[in-house]
C-alpha positions in Angstrom: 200.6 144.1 165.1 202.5 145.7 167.8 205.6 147.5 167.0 208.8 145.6 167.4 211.9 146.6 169.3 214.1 146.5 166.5 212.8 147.5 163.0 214.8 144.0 161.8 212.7 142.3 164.2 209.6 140.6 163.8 207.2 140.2 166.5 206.3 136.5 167.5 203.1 135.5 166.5 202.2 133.3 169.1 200.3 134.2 173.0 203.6 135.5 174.8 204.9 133.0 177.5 204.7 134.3 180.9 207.5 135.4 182.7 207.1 133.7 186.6 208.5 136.3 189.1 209.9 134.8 191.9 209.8 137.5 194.5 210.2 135.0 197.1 214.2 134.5 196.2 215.2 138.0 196.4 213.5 138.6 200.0 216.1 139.5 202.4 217.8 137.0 204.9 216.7 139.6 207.3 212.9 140.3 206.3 210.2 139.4 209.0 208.3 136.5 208.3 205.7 138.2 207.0 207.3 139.1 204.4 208.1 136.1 203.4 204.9 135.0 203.1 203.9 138.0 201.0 206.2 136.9 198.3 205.2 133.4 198.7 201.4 134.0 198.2 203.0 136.9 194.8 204.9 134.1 193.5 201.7 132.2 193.6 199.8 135.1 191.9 197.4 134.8 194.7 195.7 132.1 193.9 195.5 128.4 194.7 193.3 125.5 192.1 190.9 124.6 193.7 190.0 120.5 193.5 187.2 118.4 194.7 188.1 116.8 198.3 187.4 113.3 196.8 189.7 114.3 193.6 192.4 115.4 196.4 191.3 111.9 198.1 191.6 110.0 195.2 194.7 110.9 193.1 197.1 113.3 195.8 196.0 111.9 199.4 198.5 108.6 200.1 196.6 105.1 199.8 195.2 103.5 203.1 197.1 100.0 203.8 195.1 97.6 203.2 194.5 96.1 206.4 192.6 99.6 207.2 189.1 99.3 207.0 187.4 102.5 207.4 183.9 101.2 208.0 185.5 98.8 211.4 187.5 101.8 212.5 184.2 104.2 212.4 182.2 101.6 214.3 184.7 101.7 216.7 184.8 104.9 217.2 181.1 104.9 217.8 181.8 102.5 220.4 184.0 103.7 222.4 182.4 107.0 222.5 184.9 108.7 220.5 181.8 109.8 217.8 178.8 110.9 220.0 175.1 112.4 218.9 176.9 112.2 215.5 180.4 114.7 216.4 183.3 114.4 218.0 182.9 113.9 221.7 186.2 116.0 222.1 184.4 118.9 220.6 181.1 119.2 221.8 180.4 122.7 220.3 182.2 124.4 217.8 185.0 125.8 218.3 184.1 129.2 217.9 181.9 128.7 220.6 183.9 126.8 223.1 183.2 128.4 226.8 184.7 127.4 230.2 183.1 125.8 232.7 180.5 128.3 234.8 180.5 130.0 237.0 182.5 132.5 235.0 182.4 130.8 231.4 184.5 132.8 229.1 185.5 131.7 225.3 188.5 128.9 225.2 191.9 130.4 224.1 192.2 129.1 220.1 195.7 127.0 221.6 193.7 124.8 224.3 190.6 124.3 222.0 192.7 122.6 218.8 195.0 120.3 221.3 192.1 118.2 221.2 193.1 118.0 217.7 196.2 115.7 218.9 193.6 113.6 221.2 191.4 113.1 218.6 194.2 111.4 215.9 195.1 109.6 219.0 192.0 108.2 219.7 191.6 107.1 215.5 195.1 105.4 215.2 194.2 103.6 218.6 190.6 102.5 217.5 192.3 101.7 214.0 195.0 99.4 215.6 192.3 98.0 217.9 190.3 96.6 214.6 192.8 95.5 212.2 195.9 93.8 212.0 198.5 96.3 211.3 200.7 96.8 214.4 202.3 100.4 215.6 205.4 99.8 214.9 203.9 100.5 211.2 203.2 104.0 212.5 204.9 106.8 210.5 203.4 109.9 211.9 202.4 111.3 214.9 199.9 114.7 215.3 201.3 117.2 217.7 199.5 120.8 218.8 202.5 123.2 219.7 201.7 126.0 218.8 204.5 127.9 220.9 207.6 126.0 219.8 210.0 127.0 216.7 211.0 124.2 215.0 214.6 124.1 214.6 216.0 124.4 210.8 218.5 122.6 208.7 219.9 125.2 206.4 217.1 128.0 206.4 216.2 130.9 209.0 212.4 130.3 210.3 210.7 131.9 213.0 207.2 130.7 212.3 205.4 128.3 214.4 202.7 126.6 212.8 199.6 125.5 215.1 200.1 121.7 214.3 201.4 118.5 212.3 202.4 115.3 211.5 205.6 114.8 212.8 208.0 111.3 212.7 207.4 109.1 215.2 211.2 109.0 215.4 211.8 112.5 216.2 213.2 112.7 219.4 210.4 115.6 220.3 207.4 113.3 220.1 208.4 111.9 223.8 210.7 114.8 225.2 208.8 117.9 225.5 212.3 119.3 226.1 213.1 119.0 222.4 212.8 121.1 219.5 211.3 119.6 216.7 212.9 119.9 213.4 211.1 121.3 209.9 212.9 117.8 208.1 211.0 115.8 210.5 207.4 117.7 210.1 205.6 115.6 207.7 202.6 117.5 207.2 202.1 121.1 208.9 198.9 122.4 209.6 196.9 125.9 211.0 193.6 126.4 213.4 191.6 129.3 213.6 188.6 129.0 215.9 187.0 131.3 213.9 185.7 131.3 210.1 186.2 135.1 209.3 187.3 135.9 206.0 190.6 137.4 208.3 190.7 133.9 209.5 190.5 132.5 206.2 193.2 134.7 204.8 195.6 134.3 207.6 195.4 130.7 207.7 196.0 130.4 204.1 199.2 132.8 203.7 200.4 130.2 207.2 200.3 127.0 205.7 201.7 127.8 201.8 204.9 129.4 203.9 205.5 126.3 206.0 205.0 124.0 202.9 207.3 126.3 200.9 209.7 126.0 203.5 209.9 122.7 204.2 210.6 122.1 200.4 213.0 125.0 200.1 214.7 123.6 204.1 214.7 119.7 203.4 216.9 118.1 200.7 214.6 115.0 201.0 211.3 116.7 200.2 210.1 116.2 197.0 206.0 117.4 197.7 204.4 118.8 200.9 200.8 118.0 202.0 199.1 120.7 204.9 195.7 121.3 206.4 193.7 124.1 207.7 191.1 124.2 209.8 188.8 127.4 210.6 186.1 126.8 212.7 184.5 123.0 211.7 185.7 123.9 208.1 188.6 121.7 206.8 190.3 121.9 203.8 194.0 119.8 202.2 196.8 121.1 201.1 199.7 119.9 198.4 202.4 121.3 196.7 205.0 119.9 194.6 207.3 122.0 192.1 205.2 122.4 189.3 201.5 122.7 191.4 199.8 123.5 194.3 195.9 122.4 194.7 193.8 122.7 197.7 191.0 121.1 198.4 187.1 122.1 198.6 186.0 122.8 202.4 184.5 120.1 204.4 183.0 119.1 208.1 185.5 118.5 210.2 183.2 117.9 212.8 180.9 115.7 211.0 182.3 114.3 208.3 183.7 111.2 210.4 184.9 109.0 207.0 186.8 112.3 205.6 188.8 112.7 209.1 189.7 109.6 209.9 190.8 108.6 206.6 193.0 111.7 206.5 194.9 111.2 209.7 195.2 107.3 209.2 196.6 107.6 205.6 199.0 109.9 207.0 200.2 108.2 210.4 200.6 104.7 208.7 201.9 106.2 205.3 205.6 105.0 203.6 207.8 108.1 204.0 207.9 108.3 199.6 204.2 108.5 200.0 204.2 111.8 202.1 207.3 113.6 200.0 210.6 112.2 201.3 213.0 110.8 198.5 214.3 107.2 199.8 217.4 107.9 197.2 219.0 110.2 199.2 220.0 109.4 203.2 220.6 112.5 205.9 224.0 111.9 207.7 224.0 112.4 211.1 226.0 115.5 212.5 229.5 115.3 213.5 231.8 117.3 215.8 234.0 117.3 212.3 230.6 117.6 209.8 228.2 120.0 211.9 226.6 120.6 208.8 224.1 118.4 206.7 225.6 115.8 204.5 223.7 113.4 202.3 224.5 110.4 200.5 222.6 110.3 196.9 222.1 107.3 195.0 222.0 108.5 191.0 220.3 105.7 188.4 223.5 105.9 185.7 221.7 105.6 182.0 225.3 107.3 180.6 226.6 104.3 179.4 224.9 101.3 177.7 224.5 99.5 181.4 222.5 101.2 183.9 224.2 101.3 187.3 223.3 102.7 190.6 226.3 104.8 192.2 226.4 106.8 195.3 228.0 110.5 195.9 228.5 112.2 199.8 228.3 115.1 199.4 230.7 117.7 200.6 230.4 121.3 200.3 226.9 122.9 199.0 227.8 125.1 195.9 224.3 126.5 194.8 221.0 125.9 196.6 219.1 129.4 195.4 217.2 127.2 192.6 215.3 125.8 195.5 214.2 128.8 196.7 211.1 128.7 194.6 208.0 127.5 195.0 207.8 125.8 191.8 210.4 125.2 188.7 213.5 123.1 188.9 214.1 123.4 192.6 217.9 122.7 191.9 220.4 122.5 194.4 224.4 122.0 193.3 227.1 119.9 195.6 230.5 119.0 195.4 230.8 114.6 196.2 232.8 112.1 196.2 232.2 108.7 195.3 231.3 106.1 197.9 231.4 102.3 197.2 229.1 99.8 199.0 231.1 99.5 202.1 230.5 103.2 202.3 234.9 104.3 201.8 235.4 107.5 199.9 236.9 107.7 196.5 239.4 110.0 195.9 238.3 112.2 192.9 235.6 115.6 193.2 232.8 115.7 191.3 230.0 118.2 191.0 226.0 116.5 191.4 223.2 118.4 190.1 219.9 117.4 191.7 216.6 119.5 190.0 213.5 119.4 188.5 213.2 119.2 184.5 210.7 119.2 182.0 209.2 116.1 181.3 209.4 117.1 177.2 212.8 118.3 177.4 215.9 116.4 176.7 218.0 115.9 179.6 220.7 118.1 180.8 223.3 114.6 180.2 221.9 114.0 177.1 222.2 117.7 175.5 225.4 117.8 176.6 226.6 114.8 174.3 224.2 115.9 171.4 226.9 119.5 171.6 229.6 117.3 172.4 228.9 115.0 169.1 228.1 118.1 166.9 231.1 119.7 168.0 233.3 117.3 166.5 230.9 117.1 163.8 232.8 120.5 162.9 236.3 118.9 161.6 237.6 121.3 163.8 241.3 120.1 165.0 241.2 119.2 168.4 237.3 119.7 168.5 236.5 117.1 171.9 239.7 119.2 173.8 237.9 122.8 173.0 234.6 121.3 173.7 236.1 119.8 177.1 238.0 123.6 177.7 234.1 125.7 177.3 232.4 123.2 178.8 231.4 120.6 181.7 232.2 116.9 181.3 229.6 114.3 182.3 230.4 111.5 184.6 226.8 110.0 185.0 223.3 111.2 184.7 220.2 109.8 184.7 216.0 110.2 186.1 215.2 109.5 190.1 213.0 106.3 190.2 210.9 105.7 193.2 210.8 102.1 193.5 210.0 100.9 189.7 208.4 104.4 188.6 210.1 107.7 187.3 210.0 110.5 190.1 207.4 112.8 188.0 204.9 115.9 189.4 202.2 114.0 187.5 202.3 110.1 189.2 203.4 110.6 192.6 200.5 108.7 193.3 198.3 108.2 190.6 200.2 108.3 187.2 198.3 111.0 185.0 200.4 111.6 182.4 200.8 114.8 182.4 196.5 115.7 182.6 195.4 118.7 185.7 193.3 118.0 187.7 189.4 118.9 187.4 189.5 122.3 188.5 186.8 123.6 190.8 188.1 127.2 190.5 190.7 129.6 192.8 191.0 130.1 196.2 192.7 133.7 196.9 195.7 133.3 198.9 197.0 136.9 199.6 193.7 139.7 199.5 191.3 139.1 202.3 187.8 138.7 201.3 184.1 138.9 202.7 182.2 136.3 203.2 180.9 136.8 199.1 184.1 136.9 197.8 184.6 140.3 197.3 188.3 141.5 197.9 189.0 144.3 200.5 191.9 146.3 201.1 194.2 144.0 203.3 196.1 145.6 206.5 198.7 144.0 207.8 200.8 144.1 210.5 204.2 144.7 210.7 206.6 144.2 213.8 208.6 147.6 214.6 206.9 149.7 211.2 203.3 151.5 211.2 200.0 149.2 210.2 199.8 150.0 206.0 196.7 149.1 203.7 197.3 147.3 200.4 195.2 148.1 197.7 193.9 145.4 195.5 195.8 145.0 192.7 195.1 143.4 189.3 194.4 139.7 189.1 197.2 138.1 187.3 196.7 134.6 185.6 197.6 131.5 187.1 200.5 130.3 185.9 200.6 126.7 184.3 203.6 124.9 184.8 205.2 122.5 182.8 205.1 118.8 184.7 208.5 118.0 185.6 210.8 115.3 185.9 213.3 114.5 189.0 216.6 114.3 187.7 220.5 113.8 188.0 223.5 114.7 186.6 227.9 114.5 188.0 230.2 116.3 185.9 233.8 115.8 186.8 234.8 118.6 186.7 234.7 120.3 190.1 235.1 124.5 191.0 233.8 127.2 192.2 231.2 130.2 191.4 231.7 133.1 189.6 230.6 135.0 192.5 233.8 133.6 194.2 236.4 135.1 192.3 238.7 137.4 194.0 239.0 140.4 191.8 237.5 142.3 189.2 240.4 141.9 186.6 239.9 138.0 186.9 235.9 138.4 186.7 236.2 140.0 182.8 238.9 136.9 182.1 236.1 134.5 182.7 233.4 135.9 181.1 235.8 136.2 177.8 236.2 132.7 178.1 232.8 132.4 178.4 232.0 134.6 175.1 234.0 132.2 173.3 232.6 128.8 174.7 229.2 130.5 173.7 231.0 131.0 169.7 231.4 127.6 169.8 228.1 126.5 171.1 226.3 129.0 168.3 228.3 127.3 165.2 227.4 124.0 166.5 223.6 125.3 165.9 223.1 125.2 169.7 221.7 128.2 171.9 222.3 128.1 175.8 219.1 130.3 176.6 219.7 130.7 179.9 223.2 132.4 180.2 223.8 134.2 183.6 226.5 134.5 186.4 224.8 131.2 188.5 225.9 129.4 185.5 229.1 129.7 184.9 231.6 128.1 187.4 235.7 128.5 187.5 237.6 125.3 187.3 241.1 125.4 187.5 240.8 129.0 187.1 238.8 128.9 183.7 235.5 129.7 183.2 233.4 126.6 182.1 229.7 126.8 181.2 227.1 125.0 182.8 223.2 124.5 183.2 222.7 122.8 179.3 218.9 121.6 180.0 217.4 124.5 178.7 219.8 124.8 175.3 218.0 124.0 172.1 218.9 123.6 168.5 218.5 126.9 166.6 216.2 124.6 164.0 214.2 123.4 167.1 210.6 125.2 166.7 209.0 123.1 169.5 206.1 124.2 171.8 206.2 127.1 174.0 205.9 126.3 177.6 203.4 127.6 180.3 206.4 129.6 181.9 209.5 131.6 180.1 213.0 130.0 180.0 215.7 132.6 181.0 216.8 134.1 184.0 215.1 137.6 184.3 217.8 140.1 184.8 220.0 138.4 182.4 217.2 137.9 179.7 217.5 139.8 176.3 214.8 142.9 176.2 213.0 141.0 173.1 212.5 137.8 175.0 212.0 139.7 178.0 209.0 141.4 176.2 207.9 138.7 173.9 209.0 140.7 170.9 211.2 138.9 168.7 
């Protein structure tokens, strides 16, 4: 047995829980995108599942509408000479070995060969409405190939430009090149390489996680994010939500007629909750007076005995650095007001939480009256008014439901209960590889700095994450971060207040677990504490989780280290 920390101390005798690093939070504003995408593919621990394409097709891709048949759209295809000699006619070699016309034929730049990409989903939503009965105003999505453009962002610098994607047919870019898309309207972003080289491979890879990571970390609305990547003829899908990412095994572009076409039709003619977006909360338009994003966010209210749906606008954004990982709770923090159905304000400030919990945990609304209730459980005089002084008050809570079904990681689509997917291995999303799989030493490129070589380091485990639940909580009690107080003096005042909120917590058998600065916030000038979902009863022996609770610079050495 190893030796513990402190001789009192008995080390736990259960597999330690993993600690996830999030690098990808703590990369400067003013890092190059490359960067960025190092820390992305880190968080990741360089590896991606791997799942069968039908598997992806099956339980991830969005269902067709029924009035798509794939076999009458195919023979149309054929038909109209769309599918020729068994490929695409708009790709009559591969495109690694697209030339120009003689008399001076040279290889096709990577950019003109892949905006046939854009023809091509033209050409299947056409022969698709041709056949069947759904009209294009049901159209969602439309594929774009702009490879030179920066799509414009809502909260989040961005530089990249990926090489394609599926963009709203609303967006004011699909029919004025003059515009700038934006990342909230990209539905699904994908990358091209003409080639199949294991540098291909690699690059393409480290591309597409970024833009899906940014679109969820960028767009409030964004609950999953599918991609695609093409090198060569070789096509895989992406998906990532806040507990998984899967991609899936590699297939024919070129060939594979059914795979295609079903691909681009169950994204153009998908619902908007089928390809990530949240129907419960509504993007205002900008304003001279609100240049900024505001949102209007309908929370399901289970507080009381009645359930009732209430909408918040939001006002200022308190705390968004939650959603700056790839997976976990993904939370973001806003100060609202209360709007009734004619849309007038309410007077009063309230705080709404928006995140991701565990599905086996107790909600953050619901811990918070199990303290509440213990608290007075004491006998202590005045117990509810020094439980109301340490701590928030709840003014509703409850799960997001998409239509009649609770907003989970495991039945976006297909409700599986919290079962993975059959696994057909990793794919390696950082090293660079040969064509057997063998990892090299990766250079890479860095604007303004010297080329450097990255050695190999040691495979970590992919991390399992716990399937997680979307979820909602106001407290009325609206303030400020600690971060925001003025002087040091004032700084030690709260966290005293603090130590004694946490006194009263710990003799009500409760532990917060996850005590740090982004969880305290200063109402009225006192220091309340916040962030409840992870506290537990100090009898409460349930299972470990596939990722440690706590906040790494802030956790105790023994968790820290699994020795306690």
């Amino acid at each position: 047995m190893a030796q513990s920390l402190n001789p009192n101390l008995t080390t736990h005798a259960s597999k330690p829980t993993p600690l996830a690093q999030k690098r990808a939070q703590s990369v400067p504003s003013t890092a190059h995108v490359e960067e960025y995408r190092d820390a992305v593919c880190l968080d990741l621990n360089e590896s991606v599942t791997v799942v069968a394409a039908d598997d992806f097709r099956r339980q991830l891709l969005p269902e067709l509408r029924p009035e798509i048949d794939i076999d009458a759209v195919l023979r149309r295809l054929n038909d109209d000479g769309t599918i020729q000699s068994g490929r695409w006619a708009l790709f009559p070699s591969d495109p690694n070995d697209m030339m120009t016309p003689p008399p001076k034929p040279t290889p096709v730049h990577e950019d003109n060969v892949f905006k046939k990409f854009a023809e091509l989903a033209k050409a299947v939503e056409n022969a698709c409405l041709h056949v069947s009965t759904i009209t294009d105003t049901k159209r969602l999505c439309e594929f774009k190939c702009n490879p030179s453009r920066v799509p414009m962002c809502l909260s989040r610098h961005n530089t990249s430009r990926p090489d394609s994607y599926a963009i709203l047919s609303s967006a004011k870019a699909v029919n004025d090149p003059t515009e700038k898309a934006q990342w909230a309207e990209v539905a699904v972003p994908g990358e091209f390489k003409k080639s199949d080289s294991p540098d291909a491979r690699w690059d393409n890879r480290r591309k597409i996680l970024w833009s899906m990571y940014h679109i969820l970390r960028d767009d409030v609305r964004r609950r999953f994010v599918f991609g695609y990547t093409i090198e060569n003829r070789m096509m895989r899908w992406w998906y990532c939500s806040r507990t998984e990412v899967f991609v899936s095994t590699p297939f024919d572009f070129i060939q594979d007629h059914r795979s295609v076409v079903e691909f681009l039709l169950c994204v153009a003619f998908a619902e908007e909750h089928q390809l990530g977006w949240d129907p419960t909360i509504k993007r205002l338009p900008p304003t001279p007076i609100h240049p900024l994003p505001r949102y209007e966010i309908i929370v399901r209210d289970t507080l009381r005995d009645e359930v009732v749906e209430r909408t918040y606008r939001t006002k200022d954004l308190i705390w968004n650095y939650g959603a700056d990982a790839f997976r976990g709770r993904g939370t973001r923090v806003w100060s609202v007001v209360e709007v009734d159905a004619d849309g007038n304000e309410g007077t009063d400030l309230y705080i709404l939480k928006d995140s991701w919990a565990d599905v086996d945990r107790e909600r953050e609304g619901r811990i918070n009256q199990l303290i509440h209730s213990r608290v007075i459980e004491q006998g202590e005089e005045l117990a509810p008014e020094v439980y109301d002084r340490f701590f928030m008050q709840v003014h509703a809570f409850g799960d997001v439901y998409i239509g009649s079904r609770v907003d989970r990681t495991d039945s976006f689509k297909v409700d599986r209960s919290g079962e993975e997917l059959p696994s057909r291995g990793t794919l390696t999303v950082l090293v660079r590889t040969d064509d057997e799989g063998n990892p090299q030493d990766v250079k890479l490129p860095r604007r303004g700095v010297p080329v450097v070589t990255r050695s190999i380091r040691p495979r970590e485990p992919v991390l399992h994450y716990s399937h997680k639940v979307h979820h909602r909580t106001v407290f009325k009690d609206a303030g400020k971060d600690l971060l925001e107080v003025d002087t040091l003096v004032d700084v030690y005042c709260r966290i005293e207040e603090v130590l004694l909120g946490l006194d009263i917590l710990h003799s009500a058998n409760w532990v917060h677990r996850d005590i740090s600065y982004g969880n305290i916030l200063v109402v009225k000038g006192k220091a309340k504490i916040t962030d409840l979902e992870y506290a537990k009863e100090t009898s409460d022996l349930g299972a470990h989780h596939g990722v440690r609770t706590g906040t790494p610079y802030f956790m105790s050495e023994e968790v820290r280290a699994s020795r306690y």
